[in-house]
Wavefront OBJ file of the C-alpha trace (Angstrom):
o trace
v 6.874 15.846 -5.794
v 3.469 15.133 -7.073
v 0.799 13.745 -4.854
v 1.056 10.148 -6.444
v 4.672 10.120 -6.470
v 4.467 11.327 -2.370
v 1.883 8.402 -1.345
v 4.068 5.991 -3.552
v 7.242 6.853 -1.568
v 4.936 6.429 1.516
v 3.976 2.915 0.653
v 7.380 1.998 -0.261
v 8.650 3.260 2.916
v 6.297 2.003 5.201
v 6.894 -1.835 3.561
v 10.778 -1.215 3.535
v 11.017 -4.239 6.204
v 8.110 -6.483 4.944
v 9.557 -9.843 3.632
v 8.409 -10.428 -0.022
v 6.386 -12.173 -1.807
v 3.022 -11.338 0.195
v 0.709 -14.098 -0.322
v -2.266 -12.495 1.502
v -4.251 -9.452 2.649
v -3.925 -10.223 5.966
v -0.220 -10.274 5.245
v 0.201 -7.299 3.452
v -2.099 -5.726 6.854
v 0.245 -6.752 9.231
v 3.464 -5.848 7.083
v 2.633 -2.243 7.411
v 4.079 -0.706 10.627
v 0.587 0.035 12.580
v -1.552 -2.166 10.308
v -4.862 -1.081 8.613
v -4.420 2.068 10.005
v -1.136 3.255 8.900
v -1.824 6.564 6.992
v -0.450 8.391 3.721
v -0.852 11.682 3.537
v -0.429 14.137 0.868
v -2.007 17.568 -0.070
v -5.802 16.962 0.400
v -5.773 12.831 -0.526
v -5.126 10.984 2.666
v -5.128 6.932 2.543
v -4.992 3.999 5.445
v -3.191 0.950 4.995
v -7.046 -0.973 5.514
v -8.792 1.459 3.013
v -6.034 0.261 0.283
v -6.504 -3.563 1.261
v -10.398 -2.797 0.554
v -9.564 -2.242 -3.007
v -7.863 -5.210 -3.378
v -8.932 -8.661 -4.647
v -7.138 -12.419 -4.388
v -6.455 -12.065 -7.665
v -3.720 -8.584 -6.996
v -1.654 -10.929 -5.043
v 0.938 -12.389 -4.477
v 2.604 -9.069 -4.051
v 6.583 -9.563 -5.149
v 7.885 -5.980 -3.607
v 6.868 -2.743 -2.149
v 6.693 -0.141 -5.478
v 4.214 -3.536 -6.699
v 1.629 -2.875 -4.028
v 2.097 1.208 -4.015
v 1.076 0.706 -8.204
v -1.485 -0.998 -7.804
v -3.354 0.589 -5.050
v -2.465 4.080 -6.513
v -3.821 2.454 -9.463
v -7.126 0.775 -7.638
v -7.593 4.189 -5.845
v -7.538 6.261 -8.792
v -4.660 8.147 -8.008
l 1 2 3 4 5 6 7 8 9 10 11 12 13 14 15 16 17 18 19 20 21 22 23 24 25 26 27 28 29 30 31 32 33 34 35 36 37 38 39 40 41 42 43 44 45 46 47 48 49 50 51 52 53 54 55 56 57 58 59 60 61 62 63 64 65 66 67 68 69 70 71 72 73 74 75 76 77 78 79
């Protein structure tokens, strides 16, 4: 698995119990399982949960499901 592909699945994972749509950063924050600093990791990229949400603007949400926010902070991130 590529390194996108591996922090996708890592997003997705981590937001498997978050209730959709997420209206708000703050909710999207607390949806991951230790907030802003919930960590994906793979080969030398490594990315927290608040380092995402600071390349995100109102206008990215509402967020409908978990592979939505992974694309578009891979995406934002340049990965």
């Amino acid at each position: 698995m590529d390194v996108k592909a591996e922090i996708k699945s890592q997003i997705v994972g981590a937001l498997a119990g978050a209730k959709f749509p997420i209206e708000t950063p703050e909710a999207l924050l607390t949806a991951f399982p230790d907030g802003a600093d919930t960590t994906c990791k793979a080969g030398d990229v490594e990315i927290t949960a608040g380092q995402a949400g600071e390349l995100l603007t109102a206008d990215d949400f509402p967020f409908e499901s978990a592979e939505q926010v992974a694309d578009v902070i891979l995406k934002k991130a340049g990965i």
